[in-house]
C-alpha atoms as a printed R data frame, in Angstrom:
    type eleno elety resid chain resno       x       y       z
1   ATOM     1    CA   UNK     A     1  19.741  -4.292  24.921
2   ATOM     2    CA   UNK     A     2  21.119  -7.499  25.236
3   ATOM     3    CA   UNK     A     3  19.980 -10.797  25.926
4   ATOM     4    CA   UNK     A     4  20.026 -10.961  29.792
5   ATOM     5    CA   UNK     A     5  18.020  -7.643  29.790
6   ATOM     6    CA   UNK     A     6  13.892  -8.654  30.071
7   ATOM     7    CA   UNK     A     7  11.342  -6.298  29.705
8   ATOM     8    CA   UNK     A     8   8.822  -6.376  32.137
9   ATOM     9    CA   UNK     A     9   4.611  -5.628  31.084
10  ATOM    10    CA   UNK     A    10   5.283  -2.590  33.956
11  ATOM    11    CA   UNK     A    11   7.765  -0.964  31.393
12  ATOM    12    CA   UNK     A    12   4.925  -0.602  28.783
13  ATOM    13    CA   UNK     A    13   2.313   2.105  28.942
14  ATOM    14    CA   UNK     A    14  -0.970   0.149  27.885
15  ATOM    15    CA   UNK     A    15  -4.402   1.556  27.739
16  ATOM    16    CA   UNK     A    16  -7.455  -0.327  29.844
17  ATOM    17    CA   UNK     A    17  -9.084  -2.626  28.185
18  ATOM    18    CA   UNK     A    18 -12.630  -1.585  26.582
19  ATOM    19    CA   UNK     A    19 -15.570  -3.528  28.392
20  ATOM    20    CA   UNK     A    20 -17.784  -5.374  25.517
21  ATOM    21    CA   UNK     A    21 -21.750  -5.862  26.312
22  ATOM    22    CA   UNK     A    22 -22.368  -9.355  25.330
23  ATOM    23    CA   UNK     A    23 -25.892  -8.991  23.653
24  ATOM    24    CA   UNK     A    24 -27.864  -9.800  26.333
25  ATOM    25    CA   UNK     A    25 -25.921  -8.457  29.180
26  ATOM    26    CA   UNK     A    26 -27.828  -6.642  31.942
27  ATOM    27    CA   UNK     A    27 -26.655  -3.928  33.184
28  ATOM    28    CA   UNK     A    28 -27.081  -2.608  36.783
29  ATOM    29    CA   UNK     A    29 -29.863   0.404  37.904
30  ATOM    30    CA   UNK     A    30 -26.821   2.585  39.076
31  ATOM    31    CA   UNK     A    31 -24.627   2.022  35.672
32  ATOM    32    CA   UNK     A    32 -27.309   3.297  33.055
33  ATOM    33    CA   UNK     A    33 -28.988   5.868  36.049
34  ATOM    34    CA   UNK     A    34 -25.152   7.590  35.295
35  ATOM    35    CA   UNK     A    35 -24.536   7.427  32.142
36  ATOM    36    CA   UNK     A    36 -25.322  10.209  30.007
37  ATOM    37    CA   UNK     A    37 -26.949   9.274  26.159
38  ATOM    38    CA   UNK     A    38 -24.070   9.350  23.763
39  ATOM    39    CA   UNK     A    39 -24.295   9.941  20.608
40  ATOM    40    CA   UNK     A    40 -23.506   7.492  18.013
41  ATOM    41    CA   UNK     A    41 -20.095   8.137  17.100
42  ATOM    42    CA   UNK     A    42 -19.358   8.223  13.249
43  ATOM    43    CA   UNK     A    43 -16.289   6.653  13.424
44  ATOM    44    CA   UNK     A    44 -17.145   3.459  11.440
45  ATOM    45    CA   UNK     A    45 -18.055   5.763   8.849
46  ATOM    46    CA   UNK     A    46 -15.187   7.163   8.595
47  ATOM    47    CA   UNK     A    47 -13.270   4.314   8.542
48  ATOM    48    CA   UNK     A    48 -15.522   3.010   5.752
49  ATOM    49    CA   UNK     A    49 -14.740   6.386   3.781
50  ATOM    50    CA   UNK     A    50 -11.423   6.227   4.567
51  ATOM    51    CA   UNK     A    51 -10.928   2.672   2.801
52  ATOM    52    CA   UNK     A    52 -13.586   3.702  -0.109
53  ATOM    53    CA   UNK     A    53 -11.418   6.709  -1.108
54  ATOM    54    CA   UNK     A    54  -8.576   4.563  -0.625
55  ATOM    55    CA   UNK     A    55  -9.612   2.039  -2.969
56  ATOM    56    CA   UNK     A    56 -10.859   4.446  -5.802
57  ATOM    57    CA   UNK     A    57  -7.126   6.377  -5.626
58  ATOM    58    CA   UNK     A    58  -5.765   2.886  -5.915
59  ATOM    59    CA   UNK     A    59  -8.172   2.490  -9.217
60  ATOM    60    CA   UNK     A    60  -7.239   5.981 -10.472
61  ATOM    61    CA   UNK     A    61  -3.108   5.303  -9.722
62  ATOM    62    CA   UNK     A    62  -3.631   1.852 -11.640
63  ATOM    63    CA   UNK     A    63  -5.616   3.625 -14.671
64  ATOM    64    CA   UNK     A    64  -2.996   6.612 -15.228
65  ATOM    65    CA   UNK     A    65  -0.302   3.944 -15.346
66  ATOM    66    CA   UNK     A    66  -1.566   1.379 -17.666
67  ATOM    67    CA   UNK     A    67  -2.919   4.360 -19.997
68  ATOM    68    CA   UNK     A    68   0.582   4.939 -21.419
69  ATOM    69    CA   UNK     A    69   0.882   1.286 -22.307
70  ATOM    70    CA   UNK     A    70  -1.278  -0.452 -24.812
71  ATOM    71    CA   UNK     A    71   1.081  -3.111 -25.377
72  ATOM    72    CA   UNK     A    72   3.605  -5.468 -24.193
73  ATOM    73    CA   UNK     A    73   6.606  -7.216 -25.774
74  ATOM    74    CA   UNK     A    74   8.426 -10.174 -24.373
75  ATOM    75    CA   UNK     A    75  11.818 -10.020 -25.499
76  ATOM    76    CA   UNK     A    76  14.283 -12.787 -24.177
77  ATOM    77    CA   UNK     A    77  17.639 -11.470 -23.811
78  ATOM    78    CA   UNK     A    78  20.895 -13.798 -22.608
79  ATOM    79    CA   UNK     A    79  22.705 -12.871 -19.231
80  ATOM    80    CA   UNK     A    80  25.446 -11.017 -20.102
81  ATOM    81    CA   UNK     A    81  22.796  -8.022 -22.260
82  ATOM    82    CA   UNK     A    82  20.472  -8.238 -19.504
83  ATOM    83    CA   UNK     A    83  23.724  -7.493 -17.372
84  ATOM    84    CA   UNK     A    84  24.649  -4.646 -19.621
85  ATOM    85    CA   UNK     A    85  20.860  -3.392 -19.903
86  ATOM    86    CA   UNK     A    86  20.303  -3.166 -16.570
87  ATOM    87    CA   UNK     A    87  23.934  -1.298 -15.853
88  ATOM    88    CA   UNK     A    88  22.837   0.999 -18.833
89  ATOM    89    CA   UNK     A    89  19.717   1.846 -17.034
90  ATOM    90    CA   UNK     A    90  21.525   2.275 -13.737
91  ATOM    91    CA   UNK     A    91  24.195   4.678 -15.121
92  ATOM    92    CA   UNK     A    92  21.401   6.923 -16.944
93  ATOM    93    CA   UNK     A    93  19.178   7.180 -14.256
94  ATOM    94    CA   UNK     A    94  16.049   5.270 -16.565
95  ATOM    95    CA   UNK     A    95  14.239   2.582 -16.433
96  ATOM    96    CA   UNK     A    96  15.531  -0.631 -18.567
97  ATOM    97    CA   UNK     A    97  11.803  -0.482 -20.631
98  ATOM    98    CA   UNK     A    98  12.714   3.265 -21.952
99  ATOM    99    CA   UNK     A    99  16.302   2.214 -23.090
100 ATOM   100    CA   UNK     A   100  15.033  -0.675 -24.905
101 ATOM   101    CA   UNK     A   101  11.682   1.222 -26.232
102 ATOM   102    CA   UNK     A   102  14.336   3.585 -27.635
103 ATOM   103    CA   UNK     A   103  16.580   1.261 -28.994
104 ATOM   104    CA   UNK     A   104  13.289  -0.588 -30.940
105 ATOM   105    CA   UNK     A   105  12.794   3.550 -32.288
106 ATOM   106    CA   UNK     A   106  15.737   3.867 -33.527
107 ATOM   107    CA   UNK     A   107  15.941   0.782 -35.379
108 ATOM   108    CA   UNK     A   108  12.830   1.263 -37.335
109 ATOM   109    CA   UNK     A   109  14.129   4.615 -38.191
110 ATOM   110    CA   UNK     A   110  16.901   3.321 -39.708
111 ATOM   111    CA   UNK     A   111  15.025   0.460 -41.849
112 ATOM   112    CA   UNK     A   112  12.390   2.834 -42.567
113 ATOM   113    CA   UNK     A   113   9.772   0.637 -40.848
């Protein structure tokens, strides 16, 4: 579309809008006379479910990732390894934490550590 083009409201397919009772609103004889009891509908509880089993699979995606890691090491690297690391990690498909978690492994093999 370009920039002369406007879009009208008349191009957009928008719903009524829903009529909110103020509190004390009355409302006429002939309005309640017609309307049929509803029953109360349960969708705030679902959306309240919804959100409560959203926020324990959150918990349970945050647990199963941190179990795997007791600890963290800070290592400062200069540019051009960090360049190299993170090329490395491209190249073999893996993150930059497994090359250097192997690397760390194979040096204490070697000293005997």
């Amino acid at each position: 579309m370009s920039r002369r083009e406007h879009l009208s409201l008349d191009e957009f397919a928008t719903a009524p809008r829903k009529q909110v009772a103020a509190g004390g609103v009355n409302l006429r004889p002939q309005d309640s006379a017609t309307r049929s009891p509803e029953p109360p509908s349960s969708k705030p509880e679902v959306k309240v479910d919804m959100r409560l089993e959203a926020r324990r699979a959150l918990r349970r995606v945050k647990r199963e990732r941190v179990k795997g890691e007791s600890f963290f090491v800070n290592v400062s690297l200069d540019r051009q390894t960090k360049r190299r690391l993170k090329l490395a990690s491209f190249n073999a498909e893996t993150s930059m934490q497994a090359i250097i978690e192997a690397a760390i492994v194979k040096y204490l093999d070697e000293i005997g550590a």
